[in-house]
N, C-alpha and C positions, 0 to 999 in steps of 0.2 A: 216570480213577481207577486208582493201580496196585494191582492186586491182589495180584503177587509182588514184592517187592523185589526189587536187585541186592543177592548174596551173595556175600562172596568164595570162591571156590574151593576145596574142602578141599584139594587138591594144594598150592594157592600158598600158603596159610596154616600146613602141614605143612613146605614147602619152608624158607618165610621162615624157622623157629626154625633148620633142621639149616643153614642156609645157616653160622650164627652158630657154633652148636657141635659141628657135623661141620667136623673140619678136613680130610678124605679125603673126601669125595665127588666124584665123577668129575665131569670136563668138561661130561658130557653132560646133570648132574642139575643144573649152573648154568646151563648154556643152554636146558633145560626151564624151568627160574625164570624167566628172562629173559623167554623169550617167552609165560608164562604170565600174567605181570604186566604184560607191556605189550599184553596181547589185553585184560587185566581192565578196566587205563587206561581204554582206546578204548572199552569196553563199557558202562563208567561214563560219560564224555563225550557217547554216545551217547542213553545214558539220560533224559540231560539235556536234551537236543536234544526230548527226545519230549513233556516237561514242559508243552509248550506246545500240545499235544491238547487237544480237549475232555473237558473233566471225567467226566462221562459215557460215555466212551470206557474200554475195559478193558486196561488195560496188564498184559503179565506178561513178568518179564527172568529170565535166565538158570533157563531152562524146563527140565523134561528127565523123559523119557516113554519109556514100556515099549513094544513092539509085539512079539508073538509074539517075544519072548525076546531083543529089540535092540532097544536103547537110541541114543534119540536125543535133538539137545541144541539148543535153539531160545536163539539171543542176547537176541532181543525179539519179543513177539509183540505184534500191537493188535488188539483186537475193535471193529472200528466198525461203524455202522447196513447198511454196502453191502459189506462185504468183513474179511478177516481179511489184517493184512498182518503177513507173517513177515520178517524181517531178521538176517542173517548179517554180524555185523559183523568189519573187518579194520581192522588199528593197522600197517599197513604201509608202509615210508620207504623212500622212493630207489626208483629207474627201474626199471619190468619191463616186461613183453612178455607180447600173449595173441593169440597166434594157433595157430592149426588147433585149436581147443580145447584146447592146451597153456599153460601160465602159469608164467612165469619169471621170475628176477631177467634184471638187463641184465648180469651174469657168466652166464652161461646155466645157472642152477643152478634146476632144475625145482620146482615146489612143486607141489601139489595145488590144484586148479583148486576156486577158493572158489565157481564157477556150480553144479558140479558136488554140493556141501555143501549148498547153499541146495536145492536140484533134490531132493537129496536128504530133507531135511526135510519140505520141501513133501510130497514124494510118501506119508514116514512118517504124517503128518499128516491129511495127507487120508484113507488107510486106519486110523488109528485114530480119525478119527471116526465112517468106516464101520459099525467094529468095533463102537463103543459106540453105536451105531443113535442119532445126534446130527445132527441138520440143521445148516448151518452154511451163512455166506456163502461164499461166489465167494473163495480164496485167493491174493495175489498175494504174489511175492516179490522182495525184495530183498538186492544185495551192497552193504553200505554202505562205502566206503573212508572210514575215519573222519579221517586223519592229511592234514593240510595238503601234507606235504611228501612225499606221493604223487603218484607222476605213470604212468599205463597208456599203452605204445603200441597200438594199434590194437583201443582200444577199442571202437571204432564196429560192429563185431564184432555187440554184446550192449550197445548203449548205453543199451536201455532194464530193464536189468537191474543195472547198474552203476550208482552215484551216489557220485559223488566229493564230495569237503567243501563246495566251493564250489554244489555243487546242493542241498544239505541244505536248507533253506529251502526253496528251490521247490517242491523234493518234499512238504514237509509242508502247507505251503499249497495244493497241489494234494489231496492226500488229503482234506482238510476239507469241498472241496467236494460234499458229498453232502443228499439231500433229506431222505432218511429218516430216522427217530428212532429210536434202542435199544426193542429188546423184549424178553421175558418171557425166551425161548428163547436173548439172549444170555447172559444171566443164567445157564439152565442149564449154557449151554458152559463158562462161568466156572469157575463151581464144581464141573466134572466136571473140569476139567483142573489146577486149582490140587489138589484132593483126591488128583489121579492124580500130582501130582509127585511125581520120589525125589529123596530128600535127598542120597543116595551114590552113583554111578557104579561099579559093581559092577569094570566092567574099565578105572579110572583104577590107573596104572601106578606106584607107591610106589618109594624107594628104601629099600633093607634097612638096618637101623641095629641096634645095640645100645646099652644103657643106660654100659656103659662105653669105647664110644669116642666120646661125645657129652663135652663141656667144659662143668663144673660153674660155677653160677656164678649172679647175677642182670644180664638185660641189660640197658643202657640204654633206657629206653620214650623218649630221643630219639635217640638215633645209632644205636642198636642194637648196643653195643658191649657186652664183656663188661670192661671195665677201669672196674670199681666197685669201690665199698670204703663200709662204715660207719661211720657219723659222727654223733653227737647225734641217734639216732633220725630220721636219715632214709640213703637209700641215694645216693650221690654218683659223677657220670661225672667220670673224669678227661679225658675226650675232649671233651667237649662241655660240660663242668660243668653237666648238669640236675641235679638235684635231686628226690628222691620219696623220701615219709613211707614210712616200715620198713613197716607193717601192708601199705600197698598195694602197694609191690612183690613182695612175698612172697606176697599171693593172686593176683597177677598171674601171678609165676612157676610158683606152685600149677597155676593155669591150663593154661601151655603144659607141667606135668608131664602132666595127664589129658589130653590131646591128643596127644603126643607116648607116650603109653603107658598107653591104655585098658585094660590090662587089670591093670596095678600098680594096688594099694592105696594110697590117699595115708595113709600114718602120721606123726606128727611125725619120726619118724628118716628117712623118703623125703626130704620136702620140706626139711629141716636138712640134710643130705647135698645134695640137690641146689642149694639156693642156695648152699650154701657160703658162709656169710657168717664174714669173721672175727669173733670178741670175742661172737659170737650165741648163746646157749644153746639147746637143744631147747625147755629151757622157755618163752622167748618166744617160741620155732614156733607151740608149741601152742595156747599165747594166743592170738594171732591166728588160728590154724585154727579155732579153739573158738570165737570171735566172729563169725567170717564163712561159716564153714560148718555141716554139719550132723554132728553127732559119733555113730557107729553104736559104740555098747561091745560088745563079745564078752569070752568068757573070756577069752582069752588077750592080746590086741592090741586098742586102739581105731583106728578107722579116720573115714576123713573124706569127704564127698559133696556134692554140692551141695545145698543147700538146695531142698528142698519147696514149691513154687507154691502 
């Protein structure tokens, strides 16, 4: 059963829009995207892999947990009857090297030793459930190499630590093997630690923007282009020639406005300004804000929210 879904990332979902309409972001905030998106990949892949647990079994992905003031950040967690297995997953391609507890590409370009991540989790893990006086099973860990077209030299090192794609199966059919039946107490674990997640990662590292050097506009929701234009009430890629109904694109873009700048008010002149749509009036902004959101009047300015559960 999983208990936490996979969610994408606030970073890579922040990333994804300035990718489009910051045309100056530095080298370094596209190869952050890069490899944040393709750790997410592998993460999801992964996920999938685990699908085939027993039911009864408590799954929770992309975990992340307080201890005396540091934060730590679990890929996959499983609660089964005999043990708690933790998993650090990697979307890593092409030739590396782990020796003397070092780990590198086969350019000898040193990365951070992913034993050392998992070791470290564990270790978080274990004294947070100390902390919150929770019995728990026996925790094992693993490095999952999720990507086919990984290959580790001198793995053998740490090979029972390590599981490359081609053991995925084994490994999971070997964890199944156990006598014992859930009880009461995993239950608790459950729900202390899904209760205990945060949603935001206090020191996930942003790149600084402002509202006017971001490129107005509505993106394509399939190429993710910004070379649209209006047309018989719907909004049109010239790149891809998708196709989407006016109202939806614009609560869509609504959207990546409150995301991209929680703390602006969404007013019909924000969201008109920001799609930029040619031949579009404020007034048809409004309509549609007015229909799909929740409308707050003040004296002065009305303003728009999301809808009340």
């Amino acid at each position: 059963m999983i208990i936490k879904q996979q969610t994408k990332p606030p970073q890579l979902n922040l990333l994804e829009h300035l990718i489009v309409r910051h045309s100056s972001l530095d080298d370094s905030d596209h190869s952050e995207y890069e490899r944040i998106q393709k750790g997410f990949l592998g993460e999801i892949e992964f996920a999938q892999f685990l699908q085939q647990l027993p039911d009864e079994w408590l799954l929770f992905h992309d975990l992340l947990l307080e201890k005396d003031k540091s934060v730590f950040q679990i890929d996959s967690l499983v609660i089964s009857p005999e043990k708690i297995y933790l998993f650090e997953v990697k979307n890593y391609e092409g030739d590396f090297i782990f020796s003397q507890d070092r780990f590198y590409s086969i350019n000898n370009l040193e990365i951070q030793n992913p034993l050392d991540q998992v070791k470290r989790s564990e270790t978080f893990l274990r004294q947070w459930f100390q902390k919150n006086k929770l019995h728990h099973p026996p925790i094992t860990s693993y490095v999952i190499f999720i990507n086919p077209q990984f290959y580790l030299y001198h793995s053998h090192q740490n090979s029972s630590a390590f599981i490359f794609y081609s053991q995925l199966e084994r490994l999971l059919t070997k964890i199944q093997k156990q006598t014992k039946t859930m009880a009461s107490f995993h239950t608790k674990l459950s729900k202390q630690l899904l209760a205990s997640h945060l949603d935001d990662n206090p020191y996930t590292r942003l790149p600084e923007y402002q509202y006017e050097e971001l490129n107005k506009g509505i993106v394509c929701k399939g190429c993710r282009s910004l070379n649209t234009f209006f047309k018989g009430k719907s909004i049109h890629c010239t790149n891809c020639l998708t196709k989407e109904k006016l109202n939806q694109a614009v609560i869509r873009t609504t959207h990546e406005f409150m995301l991209l700048f929680p703390d602006k008010k969404v007013t019909t002149y924000a969201i008109w300004d920001w799609c930029n749509i040619a031949n579009t009036s404020k007034r048809s902004i409004r309509q549609i804000l007015t229909t799909h959101l929740q409308r707050v009047d003040q004296t002065n300015n009305s303003y728009f929210i999301k809808p009340s559960l």
